[in-house]
Residue frames as a rotation matrix with the C-alpha (Angstrom) as fourth column:
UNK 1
-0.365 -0.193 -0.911 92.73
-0.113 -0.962 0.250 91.83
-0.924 0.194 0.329 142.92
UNK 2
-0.994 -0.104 0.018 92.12
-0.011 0.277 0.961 90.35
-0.105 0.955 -0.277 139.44
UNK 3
-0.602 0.770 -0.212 88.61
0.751 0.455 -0.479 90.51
-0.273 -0.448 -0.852 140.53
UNK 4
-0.391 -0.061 -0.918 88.49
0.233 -0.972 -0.035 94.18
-0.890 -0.228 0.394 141.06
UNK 5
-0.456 -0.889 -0.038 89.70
-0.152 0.035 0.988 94.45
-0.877 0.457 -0.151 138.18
UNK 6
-0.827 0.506 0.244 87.02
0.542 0.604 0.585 92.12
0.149 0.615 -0.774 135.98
UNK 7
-0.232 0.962 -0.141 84.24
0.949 0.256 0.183 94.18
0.212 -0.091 -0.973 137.60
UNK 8
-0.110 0.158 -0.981 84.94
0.516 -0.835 -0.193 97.83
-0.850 -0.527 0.010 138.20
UNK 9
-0.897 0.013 -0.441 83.90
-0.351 -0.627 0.696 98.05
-0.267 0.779 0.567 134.38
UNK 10
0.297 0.954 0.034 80.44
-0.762 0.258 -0.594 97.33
-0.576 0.150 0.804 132.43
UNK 11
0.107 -0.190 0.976 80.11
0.040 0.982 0.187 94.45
-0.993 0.019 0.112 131.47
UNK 12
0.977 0.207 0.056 79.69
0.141 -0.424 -0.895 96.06
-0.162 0.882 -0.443 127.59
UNK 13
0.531 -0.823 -0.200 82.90
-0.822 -0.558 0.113 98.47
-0.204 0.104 -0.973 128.08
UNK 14
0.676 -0.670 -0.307 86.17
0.031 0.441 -0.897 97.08
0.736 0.597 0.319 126.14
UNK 15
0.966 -0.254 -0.052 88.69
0.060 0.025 0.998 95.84
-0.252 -0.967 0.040 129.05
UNK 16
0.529 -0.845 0.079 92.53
-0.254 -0.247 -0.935 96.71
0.810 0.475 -0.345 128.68
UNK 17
0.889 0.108 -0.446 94.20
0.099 0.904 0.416 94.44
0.448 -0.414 0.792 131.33
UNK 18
0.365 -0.923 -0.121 97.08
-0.492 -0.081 -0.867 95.64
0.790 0.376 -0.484 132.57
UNK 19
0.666 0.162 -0.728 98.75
0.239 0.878 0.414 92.93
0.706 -0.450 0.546 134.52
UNK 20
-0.338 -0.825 0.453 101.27
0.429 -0.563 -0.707 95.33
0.838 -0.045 0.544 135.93
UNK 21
-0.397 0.321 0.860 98.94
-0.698 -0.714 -0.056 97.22
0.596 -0.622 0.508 137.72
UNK 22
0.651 0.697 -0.299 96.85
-0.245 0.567 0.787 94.62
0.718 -0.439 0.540 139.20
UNK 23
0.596 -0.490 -0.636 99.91
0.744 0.635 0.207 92.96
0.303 -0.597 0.743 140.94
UNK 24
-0.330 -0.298 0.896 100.88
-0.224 -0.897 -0.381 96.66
0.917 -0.327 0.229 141.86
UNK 25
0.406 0.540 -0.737 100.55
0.831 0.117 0.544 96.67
0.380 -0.833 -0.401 145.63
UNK 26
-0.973 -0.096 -0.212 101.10
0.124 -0.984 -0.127 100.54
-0.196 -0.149 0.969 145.81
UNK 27
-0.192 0.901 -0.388 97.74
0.682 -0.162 -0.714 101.80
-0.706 -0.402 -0.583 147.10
UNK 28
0.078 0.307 -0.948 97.96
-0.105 -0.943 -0.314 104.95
-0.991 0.124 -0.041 145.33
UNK 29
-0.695 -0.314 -0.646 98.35
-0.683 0.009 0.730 103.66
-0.223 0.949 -0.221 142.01
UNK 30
-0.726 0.555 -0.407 95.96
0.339 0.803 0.490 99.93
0.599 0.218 -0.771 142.13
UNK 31
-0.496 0.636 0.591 92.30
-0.647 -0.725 0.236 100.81
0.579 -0.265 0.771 142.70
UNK 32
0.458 0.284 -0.842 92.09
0.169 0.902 0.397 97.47
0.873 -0.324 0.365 144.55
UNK 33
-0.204 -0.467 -0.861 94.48
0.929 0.184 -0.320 98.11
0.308 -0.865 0.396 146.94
UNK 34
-0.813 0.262 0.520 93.17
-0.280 -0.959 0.045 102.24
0.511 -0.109 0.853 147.24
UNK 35
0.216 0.886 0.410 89.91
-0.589 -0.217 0.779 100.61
0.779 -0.410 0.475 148.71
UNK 36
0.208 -0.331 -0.920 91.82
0.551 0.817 -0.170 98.23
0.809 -0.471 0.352 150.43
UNK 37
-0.477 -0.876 0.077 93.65
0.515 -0.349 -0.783 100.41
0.712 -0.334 0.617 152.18
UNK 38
-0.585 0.352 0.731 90.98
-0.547 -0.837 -0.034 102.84
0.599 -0.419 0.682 153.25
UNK 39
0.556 0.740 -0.379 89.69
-0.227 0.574 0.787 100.15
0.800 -0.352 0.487 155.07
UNK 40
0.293 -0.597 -0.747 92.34
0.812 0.567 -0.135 98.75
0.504 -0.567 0.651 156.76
UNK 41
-0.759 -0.517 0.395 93.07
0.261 -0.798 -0.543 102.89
0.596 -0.309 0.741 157.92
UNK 42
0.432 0.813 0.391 89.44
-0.569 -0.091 0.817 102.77
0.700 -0.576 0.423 159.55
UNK 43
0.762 0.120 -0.636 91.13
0.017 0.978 0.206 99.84
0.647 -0.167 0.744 161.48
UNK 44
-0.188 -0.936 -0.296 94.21
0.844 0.000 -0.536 101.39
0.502 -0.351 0.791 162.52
UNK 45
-0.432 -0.154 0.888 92.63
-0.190 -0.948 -0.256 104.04
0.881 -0.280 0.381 163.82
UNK 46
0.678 0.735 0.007 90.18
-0.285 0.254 0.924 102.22
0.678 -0.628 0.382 166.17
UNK 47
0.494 -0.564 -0.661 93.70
0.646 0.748 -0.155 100.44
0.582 -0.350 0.734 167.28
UNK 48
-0.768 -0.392 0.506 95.05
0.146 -0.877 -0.457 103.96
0.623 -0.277 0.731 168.29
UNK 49
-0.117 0.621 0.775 92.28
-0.528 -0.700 0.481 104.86
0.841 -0.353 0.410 169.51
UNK 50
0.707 0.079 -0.702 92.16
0.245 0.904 0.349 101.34
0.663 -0.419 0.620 171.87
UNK 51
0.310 -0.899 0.311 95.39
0.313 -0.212 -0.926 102.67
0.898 0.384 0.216 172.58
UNK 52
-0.719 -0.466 0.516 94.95
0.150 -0.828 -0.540 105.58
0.679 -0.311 0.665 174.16
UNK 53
-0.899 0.418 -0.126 92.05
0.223 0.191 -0.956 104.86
-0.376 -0.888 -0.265 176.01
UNK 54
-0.727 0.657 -0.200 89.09
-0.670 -0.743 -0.005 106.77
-0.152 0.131 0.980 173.83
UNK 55
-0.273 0.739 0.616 85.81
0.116 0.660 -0.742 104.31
-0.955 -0.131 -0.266 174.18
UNK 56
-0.993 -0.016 0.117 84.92
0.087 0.560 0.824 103.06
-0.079 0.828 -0.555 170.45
UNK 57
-0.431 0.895 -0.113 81.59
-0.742 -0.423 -0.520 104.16
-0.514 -0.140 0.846 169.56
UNK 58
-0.510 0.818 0.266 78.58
-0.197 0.190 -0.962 102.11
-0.838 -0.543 0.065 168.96
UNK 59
-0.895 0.157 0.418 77.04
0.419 -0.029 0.908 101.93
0.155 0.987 -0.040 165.28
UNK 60
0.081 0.993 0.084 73.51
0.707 -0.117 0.698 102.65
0.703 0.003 -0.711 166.93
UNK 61
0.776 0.325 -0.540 74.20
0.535 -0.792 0.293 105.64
-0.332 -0.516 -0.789 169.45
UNK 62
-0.668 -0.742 0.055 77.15
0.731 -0.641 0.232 108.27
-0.137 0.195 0.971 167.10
UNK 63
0.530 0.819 -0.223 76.04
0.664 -0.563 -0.492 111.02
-0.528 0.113 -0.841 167.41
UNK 64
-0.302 -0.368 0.879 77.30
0.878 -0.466 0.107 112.77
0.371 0.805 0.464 163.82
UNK 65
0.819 0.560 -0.122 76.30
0.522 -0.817 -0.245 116.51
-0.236 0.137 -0.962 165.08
UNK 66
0.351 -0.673 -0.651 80.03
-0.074 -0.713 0.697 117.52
-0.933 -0.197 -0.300 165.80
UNK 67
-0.559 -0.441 0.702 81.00
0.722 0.158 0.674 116.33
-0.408 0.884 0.230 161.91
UNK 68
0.733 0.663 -0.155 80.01
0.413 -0.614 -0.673 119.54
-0.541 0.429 -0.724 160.34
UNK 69
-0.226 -0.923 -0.310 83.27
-0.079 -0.300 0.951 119.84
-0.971 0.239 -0.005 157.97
UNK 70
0.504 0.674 -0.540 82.24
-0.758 0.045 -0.651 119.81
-0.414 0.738 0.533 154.22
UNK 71
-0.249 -0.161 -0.955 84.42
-0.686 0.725 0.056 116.76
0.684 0.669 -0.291 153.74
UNK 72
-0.924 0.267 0.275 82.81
0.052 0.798 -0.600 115.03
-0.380 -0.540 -0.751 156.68
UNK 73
0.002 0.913 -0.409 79.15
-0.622 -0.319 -0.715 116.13
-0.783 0.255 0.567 155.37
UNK 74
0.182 -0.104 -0.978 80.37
-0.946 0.252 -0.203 114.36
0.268 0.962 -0.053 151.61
UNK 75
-0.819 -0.553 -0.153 81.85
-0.427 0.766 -0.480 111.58
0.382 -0.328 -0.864 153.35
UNK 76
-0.723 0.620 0.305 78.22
-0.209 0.224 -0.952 110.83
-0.659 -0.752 -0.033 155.13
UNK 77
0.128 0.563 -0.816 76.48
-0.872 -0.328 -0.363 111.25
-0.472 0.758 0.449 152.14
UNK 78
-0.093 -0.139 -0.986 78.25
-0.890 0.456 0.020 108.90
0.447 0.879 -0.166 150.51
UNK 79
-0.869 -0.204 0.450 77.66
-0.482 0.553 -0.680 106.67
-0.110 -0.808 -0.579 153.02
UNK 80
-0.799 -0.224 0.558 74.50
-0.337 0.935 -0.107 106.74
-0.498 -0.274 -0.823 152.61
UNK 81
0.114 0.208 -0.972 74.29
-0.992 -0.021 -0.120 106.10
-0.045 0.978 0.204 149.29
UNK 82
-0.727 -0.499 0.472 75.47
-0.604 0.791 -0.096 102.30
-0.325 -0.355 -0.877 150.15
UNK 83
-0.183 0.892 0.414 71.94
-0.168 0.386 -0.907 100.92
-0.969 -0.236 0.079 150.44
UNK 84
0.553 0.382 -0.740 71.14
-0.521 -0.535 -0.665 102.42
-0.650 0.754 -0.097 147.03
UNK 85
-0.039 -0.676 -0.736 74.08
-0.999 0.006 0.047 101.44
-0.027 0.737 -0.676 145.06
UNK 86
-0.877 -0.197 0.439 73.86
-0.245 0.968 -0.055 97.54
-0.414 -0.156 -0.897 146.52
UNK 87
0.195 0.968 0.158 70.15
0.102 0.140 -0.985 97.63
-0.975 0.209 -0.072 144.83
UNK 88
0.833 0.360 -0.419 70.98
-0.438 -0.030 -0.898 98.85
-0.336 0.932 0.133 141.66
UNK 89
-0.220 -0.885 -0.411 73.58
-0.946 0.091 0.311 96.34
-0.238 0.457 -0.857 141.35
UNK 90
-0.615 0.527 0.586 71.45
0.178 0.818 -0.547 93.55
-0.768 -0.232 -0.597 142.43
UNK 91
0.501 0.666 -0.552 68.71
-0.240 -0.506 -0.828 95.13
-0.831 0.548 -0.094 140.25
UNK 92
0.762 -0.100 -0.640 70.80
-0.641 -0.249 -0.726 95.48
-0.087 0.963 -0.254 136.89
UNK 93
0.969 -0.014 0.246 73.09
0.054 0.987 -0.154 92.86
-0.241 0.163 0.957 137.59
UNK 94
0.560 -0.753 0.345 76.21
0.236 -0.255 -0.938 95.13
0.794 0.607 0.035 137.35
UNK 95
0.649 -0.241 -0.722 78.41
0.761 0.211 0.613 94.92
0.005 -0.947 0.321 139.99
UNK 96
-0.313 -0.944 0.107 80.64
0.806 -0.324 -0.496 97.47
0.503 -0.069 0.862 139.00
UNK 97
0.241 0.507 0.828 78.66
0.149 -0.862 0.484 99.94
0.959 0.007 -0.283 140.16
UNK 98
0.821 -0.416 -0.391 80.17
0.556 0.425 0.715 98.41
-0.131 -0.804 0.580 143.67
UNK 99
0.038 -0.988 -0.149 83.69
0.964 -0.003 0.265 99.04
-0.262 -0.154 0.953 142.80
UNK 100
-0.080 -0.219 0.972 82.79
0.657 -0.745 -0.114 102.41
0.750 0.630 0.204 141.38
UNK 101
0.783 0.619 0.058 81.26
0.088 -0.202 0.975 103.25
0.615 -0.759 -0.213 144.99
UNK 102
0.812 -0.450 -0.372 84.13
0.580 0.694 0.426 101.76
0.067 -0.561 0.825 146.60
UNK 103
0.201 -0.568 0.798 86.32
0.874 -0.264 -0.409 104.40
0.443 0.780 0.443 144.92
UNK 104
-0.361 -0.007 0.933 84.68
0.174 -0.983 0.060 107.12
0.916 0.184 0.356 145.48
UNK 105
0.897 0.221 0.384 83.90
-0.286 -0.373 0.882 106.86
0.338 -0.901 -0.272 149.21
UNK 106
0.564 -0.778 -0.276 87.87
0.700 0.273 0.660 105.74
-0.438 -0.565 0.699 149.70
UNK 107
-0.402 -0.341 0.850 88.54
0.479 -0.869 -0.122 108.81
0.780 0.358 0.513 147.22
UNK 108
0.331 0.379 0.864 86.87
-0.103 -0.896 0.433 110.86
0.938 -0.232 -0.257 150.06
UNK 109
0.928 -0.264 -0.264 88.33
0.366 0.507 0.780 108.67
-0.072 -0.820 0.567 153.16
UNK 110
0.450 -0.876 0.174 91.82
0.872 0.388 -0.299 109.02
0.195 0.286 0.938 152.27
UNK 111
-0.570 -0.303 0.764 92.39
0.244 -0.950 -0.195 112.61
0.785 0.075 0.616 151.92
UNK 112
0.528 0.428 0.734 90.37
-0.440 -0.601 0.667 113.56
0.726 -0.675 -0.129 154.64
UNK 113
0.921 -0.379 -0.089 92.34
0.227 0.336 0.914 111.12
-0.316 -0.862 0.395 157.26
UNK 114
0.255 -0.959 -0.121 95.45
0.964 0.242 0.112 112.07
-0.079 -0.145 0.986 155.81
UNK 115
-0.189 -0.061 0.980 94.94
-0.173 -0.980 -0.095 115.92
0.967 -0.187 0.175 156.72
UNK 116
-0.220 -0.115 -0.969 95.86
0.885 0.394 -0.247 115.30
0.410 -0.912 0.015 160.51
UNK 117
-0.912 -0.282 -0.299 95.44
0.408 -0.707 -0.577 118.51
-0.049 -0.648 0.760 161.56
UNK 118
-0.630 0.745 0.220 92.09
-0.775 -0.582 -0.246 119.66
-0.055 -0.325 0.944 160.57
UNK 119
0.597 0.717 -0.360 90.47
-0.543 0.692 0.476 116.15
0.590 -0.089 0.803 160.51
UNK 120
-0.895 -0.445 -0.020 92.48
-0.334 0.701 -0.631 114.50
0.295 -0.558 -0.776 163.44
UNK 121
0.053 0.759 -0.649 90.24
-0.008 0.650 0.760 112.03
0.999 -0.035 0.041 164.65
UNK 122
0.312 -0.181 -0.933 91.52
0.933 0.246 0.265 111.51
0.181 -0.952 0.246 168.19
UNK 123
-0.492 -0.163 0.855 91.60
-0.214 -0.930 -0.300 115.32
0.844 -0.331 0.423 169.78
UNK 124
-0.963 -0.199 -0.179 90.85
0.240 -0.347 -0.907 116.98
0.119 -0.916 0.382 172.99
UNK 125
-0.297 0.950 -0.091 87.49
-0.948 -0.282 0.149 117.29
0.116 0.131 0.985 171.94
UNK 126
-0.849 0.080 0.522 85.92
-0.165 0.898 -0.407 114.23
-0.502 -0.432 -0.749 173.29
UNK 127
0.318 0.947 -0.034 82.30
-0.181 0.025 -0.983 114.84
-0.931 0.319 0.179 171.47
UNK 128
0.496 -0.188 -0.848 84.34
-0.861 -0.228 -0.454 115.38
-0.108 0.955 -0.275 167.87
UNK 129
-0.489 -0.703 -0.516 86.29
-0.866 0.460 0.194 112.26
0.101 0.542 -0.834 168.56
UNK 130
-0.497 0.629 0.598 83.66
-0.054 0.665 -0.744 110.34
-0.866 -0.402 -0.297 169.18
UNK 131
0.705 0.708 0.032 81.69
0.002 0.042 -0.999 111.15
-0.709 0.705 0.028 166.17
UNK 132
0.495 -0.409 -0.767 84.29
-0.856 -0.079 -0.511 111.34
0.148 0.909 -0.389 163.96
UNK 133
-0.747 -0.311 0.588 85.21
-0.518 0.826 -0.222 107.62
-0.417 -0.470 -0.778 165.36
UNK 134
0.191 0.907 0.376 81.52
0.167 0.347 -0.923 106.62
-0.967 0.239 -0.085 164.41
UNK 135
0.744 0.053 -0.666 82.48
-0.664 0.163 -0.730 108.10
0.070 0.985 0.156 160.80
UNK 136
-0.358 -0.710 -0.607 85.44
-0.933 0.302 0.197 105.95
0.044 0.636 -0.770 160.49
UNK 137
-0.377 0.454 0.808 83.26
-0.179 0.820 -0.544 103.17
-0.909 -0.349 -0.228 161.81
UNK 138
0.351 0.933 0.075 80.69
0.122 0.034 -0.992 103.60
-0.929 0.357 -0.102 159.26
UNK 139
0.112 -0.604 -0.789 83.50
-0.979 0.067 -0.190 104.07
0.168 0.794 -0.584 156.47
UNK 140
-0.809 -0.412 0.420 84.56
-0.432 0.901 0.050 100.43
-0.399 -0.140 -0.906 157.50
UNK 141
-0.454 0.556 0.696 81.18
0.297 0.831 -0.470 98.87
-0.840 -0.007 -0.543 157.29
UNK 142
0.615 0.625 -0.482 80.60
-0.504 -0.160 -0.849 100.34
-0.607 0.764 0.217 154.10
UNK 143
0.174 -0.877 -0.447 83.69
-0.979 -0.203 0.016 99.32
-0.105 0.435 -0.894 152.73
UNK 144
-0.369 -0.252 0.894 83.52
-0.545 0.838 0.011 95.90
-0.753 -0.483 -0.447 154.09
UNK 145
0.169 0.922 0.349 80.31
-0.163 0.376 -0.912 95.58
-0.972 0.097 0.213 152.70
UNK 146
0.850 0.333 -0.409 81.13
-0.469 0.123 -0.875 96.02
-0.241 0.935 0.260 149.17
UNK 147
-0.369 -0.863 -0.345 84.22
-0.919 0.394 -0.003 94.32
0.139 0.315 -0.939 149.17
UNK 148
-0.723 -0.076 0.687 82.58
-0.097 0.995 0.008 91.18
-0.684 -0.061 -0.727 150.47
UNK 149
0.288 0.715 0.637 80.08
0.181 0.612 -0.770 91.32
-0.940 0.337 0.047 148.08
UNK 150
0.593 -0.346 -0.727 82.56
-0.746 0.102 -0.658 91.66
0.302 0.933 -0.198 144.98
UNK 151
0.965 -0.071 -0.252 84.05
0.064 0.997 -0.039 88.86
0.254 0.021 0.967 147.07
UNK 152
0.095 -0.989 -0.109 87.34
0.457 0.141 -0.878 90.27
0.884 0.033 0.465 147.76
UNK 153
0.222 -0.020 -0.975 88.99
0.921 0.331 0.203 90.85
0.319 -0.943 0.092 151.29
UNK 154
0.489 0.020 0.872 88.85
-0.111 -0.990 0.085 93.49
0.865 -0.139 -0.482 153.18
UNK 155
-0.438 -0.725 -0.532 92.27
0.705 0.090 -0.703 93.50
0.557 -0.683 0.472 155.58
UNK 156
0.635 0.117 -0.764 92.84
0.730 -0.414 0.543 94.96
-0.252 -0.903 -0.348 159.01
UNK 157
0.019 -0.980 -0.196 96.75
0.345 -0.177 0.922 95.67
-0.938 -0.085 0.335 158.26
UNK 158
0.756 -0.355 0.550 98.60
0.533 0.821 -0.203 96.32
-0.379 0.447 0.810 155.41
């Protein structure tokens, strides 16, 4: 966490440590454990979804038409913005630009999986849970991605 933490500011910007929060392990409060989390909820759905039987889409054949909610639409977007953002950190040498990503595509994960009812992932609609399976996929491997390259872990559980 202490990582996060060191890098989700410019390197310029004046840092104000609080040691409280860091070792906070209330998602909704540490912005370490907020991306954590939305990872590890891509994960727990796939396990449900194992579950119940619903086959586990692919990365190379979702087919995103049935996601036509304006927070699935934002949620894609920001997806893929990924590419982009891992350049101009590499480029400029500023990683926060990672953790600022990281934020703001688990600021759009979160709330949207924790409205069961008009984003349920697993429904009676076999085409919608499929593709909306593929988005939580593709929330994972973005997530992964920039956690492993600020170095810090991206759980299953927690």
């Amino acid at each position: 966490m202490f990582r996060f933490f060191m890098v989700q500011r410019r390197a310029e910007s004046h840092l104000d440590f609080d040691v409280d929060l860091a070792k906070d392990t209330d998602w909704k409060k540490n912005p370490a454990y907020y991306v954590q989390y939305a990872h590890a909820r891509t994960h727990a759905i796939e396990r449900k979804a194992r579950e119940l039987g619903f086959p586990l889409p692919d990365a190379s054949n979702v087919d995103a038409d049935p996601l036509v909610l304006p927070a699935e639409i934002e949620i894609l977007k920001k997806i893929s913005e990924f590419p982009e953002v891992v350049q101009r950190a590499a480029d400029t040498r500023e990683p926060h630009h990672l953790c600022y990503y990281a934020r703001e595509l688990a600021g759009l994960w979160n709330p949207y999986q924790q409205d069961g009812v008009r984003h349920r992932v697993l429904s009676d609609d076999p085409a919608l849970s499929s593709a909306r399976l593929g988005l939580a996929l593709a929330v994972r491997i973005a997530l992964a991605g920039a956690l492993r390259l600020l170095g810090i872990s991206a759980p299953e559980r927690m």
